[in-house]
N, C-alpha and C positions, 0 to 999 in steps of 0.2 A: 756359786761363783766359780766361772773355769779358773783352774789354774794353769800356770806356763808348764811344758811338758823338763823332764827334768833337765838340770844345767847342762850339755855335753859340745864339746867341741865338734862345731862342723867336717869333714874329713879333711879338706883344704887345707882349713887352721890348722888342725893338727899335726898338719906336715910341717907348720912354720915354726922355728926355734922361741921357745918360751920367752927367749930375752927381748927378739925383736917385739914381740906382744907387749910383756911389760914395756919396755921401753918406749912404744907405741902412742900408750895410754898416759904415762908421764909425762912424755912431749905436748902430748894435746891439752890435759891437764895443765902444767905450765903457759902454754900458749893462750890456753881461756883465761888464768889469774893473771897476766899479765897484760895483757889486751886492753888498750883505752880505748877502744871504743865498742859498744854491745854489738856492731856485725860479727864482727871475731867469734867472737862464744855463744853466739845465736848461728851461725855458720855450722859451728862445732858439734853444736845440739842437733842440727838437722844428719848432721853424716851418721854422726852414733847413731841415731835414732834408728834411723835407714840400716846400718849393720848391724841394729837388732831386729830389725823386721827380714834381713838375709838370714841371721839365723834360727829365723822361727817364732820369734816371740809378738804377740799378739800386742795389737793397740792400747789394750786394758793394763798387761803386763808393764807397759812402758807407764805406763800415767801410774802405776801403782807403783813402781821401783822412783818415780819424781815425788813419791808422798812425803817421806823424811826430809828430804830435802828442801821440798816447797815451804814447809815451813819456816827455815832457816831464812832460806834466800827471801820468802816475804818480810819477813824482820827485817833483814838488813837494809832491804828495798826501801821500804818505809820508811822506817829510820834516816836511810839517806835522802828519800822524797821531803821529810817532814823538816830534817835539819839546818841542806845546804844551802847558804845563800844566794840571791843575786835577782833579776826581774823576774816580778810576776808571772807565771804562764796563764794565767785562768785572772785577768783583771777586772776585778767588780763581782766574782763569783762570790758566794756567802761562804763564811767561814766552815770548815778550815783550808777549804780549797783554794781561798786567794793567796794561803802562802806557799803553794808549789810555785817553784822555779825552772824555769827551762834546762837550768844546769842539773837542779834535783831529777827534773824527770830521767834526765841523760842518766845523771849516776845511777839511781836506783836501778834502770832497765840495761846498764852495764852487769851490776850486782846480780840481779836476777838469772839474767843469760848465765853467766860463771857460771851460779850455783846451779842450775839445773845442766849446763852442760857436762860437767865436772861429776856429775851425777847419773849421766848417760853413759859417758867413757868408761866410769869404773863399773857398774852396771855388765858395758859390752864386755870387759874385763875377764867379769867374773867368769860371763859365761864361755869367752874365748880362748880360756885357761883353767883348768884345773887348779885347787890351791896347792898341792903336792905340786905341780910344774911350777904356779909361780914364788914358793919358796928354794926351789932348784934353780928356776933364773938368779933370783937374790942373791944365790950364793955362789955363781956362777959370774956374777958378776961383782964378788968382794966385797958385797955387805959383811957388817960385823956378825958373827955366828952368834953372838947372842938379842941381833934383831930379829935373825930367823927362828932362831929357837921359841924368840918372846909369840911371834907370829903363827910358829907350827903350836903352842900348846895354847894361844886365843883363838884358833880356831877349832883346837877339841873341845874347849872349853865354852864356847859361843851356843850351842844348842841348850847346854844344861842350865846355864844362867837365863838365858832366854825362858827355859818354860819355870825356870823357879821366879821372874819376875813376873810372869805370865801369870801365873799362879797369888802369887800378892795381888795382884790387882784386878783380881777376880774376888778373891777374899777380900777384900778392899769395900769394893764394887757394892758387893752383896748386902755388905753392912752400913750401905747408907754411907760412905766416907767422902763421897765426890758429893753431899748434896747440898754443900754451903762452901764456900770461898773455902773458910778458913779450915775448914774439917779438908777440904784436898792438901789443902800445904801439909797439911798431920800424916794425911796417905800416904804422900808423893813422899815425906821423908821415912815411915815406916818402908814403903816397897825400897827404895835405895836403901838400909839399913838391913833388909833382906836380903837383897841383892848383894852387896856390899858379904856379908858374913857368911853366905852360902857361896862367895868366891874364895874368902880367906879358907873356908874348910874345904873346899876340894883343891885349892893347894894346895893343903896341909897332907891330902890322901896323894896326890901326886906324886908330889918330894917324897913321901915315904914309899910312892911304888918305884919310882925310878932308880930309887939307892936299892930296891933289892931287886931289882934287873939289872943292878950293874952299872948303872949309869955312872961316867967316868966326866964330867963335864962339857959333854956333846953330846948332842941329839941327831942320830942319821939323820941326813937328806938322801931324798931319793936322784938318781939319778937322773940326768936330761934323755929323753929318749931322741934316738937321729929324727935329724930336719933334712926334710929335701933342700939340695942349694936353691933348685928352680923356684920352689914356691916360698923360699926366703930372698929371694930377690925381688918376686914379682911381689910378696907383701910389704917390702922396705920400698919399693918403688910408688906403689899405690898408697903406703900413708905417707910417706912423705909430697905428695903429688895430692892427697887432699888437705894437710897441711899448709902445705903453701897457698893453696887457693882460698882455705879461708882465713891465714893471715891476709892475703890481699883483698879480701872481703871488705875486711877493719880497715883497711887504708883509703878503697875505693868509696866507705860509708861515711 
């Protein structure tokens, strides 16, 4: 399986200030959860998509970064397909199809857009931004220092929990534990039990490396490194300029 080549800011981005990115992404983000009608955040989905195909990343990369999230957003779709009332859409269909509603369908296929678009944006995010810039935007912009803080040591900490769950659920795996219903709920809470207790113990080594470097109850931020004005204007000008056109999307839908 190819994989996406690694995360690096295109040189353009990199000249634009860390804040307008974040702030970029929270706008869009915002503007999909709030959206009543699914053009909005199916609008949304298509531009991300698109400025991840500008900066390199392949078809497969994008359908594989919508994996966790497809999940989610099919839940919730369903669930609102299956729940909301009002006329039948599908009249005379055999069950359970006669109980969609034209309303459900709406919602559900609002739901869905969100989540997958909401899932593009941070996506484009990631790779738009460095995590050291965008915890320098955060603080740059008066977040509490210890959301940053909480944020700089979840992402030292994100690879290592990752392969020790990785690791559970291979061990897992191996021993037959996924091959009846009730043997997975048994796995599924061992690996979180794992997970879970190889997080309290490398906090526990943390706190103890911090206090003997010193640590005085701040964690440096790095520095914002200079933004050209030129191409902070021409990026505040281009998302807010695709912004607007896909809230007018929702309106025009």
């Amino acid at each position: 399986m190819q994989s996406d080549p690694p995360a690096r800011p295109r040189a353009r981005l990199r000249d634009v200030d860390p804040r307008l990115r974040l702030g970029a992404a929270v706008a869009a983000c915002c503007l999909a959860a709030g959206a009543r009608s699914p053009w909005t955040p199916a609008a949304l989905l298509a531009v991300a998509c698109a400025a991840l195909r500008l900066q390199g990343v392949t078809a497969g990369g994008i359908l594989r970064a919508f994996a966790p999230a497809a999940w989610i957003g099919g839940l919730a779709a369903a669930l609102a397909l299956a729940l909301t009332p009002g006329e039948p859409l599908l009249a005379g269909a055999p069950p359970p199809l006669d109980a969609v509603t034209g309303e459900g369908a709406v919602r559900a296929a609002a739901i869905g857009a969100r989540v997958l678009a909401a899932a593009a944006v941070l996506r484009w995010l990631s790779r738009a931004a460095a995590p050291a810039e965008i915890e320098a935007a955060l603080a740059g912009l008066g977040a509490p220092a210890a959301l940053v803080e909480l944020l700089a040591l979840a992402r030292r900490f994100a690879g290592a929990l990752q392969r020790a769950g990785g690791s559970a659920f291979s061990a897992a795996a191996l021993r037959g534990g996924f091959s009846r219903p009730a043997a997975a709920a048994r796995s599924a809470g061992a690996i979180a039990g794992v997970v879970a207790l190889r997080a309290l113990e490398r906090s526990e080594h943390a706190a103890v490396a911090m206090q003997l470097r010193g640590y005085q109850g701040k964690l440096p931020v790095a520095d914002r490194r200079p933004s050209a004005p030129a191409a902070n204007v021409a990026f505040a000008a281009t998302a807010a300029l695709a912004l607007t056109l896909c809230a007018a999307a929702g309106g025009a839908g």
